[in-house]
N, C-alpha and C positions, 0 to 999 in steps of 0.2 A: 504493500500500500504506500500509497505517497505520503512523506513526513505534511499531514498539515498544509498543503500548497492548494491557495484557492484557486480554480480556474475558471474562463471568463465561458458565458455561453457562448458555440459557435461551431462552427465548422473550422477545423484547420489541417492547413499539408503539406508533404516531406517528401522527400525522396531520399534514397540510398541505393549505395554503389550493392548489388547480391551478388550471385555465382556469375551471371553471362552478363547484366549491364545493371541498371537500374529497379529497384521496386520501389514503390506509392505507396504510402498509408494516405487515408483520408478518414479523422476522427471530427466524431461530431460530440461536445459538446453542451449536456446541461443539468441544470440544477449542481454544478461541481463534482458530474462524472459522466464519465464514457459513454453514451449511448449508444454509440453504431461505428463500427469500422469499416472501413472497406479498403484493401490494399489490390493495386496492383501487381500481379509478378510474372507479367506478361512475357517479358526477357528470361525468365527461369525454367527450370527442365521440366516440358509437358507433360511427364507423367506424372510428376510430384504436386504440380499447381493445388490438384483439389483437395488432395490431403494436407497439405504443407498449411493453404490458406483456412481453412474450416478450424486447423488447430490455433493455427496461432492468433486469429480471431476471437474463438473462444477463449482462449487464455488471458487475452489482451482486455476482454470483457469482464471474465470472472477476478482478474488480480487489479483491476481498476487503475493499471500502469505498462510501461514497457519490461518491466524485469518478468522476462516472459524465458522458459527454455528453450533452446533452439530443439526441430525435431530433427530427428535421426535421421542421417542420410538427406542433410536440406541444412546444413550447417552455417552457410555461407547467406541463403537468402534466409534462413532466421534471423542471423544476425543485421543483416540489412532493414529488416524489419522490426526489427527494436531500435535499431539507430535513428529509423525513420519514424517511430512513435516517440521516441525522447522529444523528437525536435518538434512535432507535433505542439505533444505537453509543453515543451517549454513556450512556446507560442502562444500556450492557451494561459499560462500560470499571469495572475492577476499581479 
């Protein structure tokens, strides 16, 4: 969970560098949590896309922040995808 950190209502968005180029977070914002995710990993390995995103979405949901694990075997667009929800949250932090 996040130390305490208000955030503003909104939509906000990030990009990061994953395995083959870039992925998108796009978090929405309100009442001072995460409503909706939706990432891009349009550049990442087509098998993996629906598993990869359905997970880290949810997690990204359930822990109401980026300290999310990376999933197995998708190591590189995990972590692009927590990088890109930090920046997100910081964006959003009041």
């Amino acid at each position: 969970r996040r130390n305490c950190v208000m955030l503003n209502d909104g939509v906000y968005l990030a990009q990061a560098r994953g395995m083959a180029g870039f992925v998108h977070a796009k978090l929405t914002v309100k009442d001072n949590k995460i409503v909706g995710v939706d990432l891009d990993l349009t550049t990442e390995t087509p098998e993996n896309k629906p598993k990869v995103e359905q997970q880290l979405k949810k997690e990204i949901l359930t822990r109401q922040s980026a300290d999310i694990d990376a999933v197995s075997g998708a190591t590189f667009t995990s972590n692009g995808v927590k990088e890109a929800v930090q920046q997100t949250l910081k964006q959003a932090e009041k």
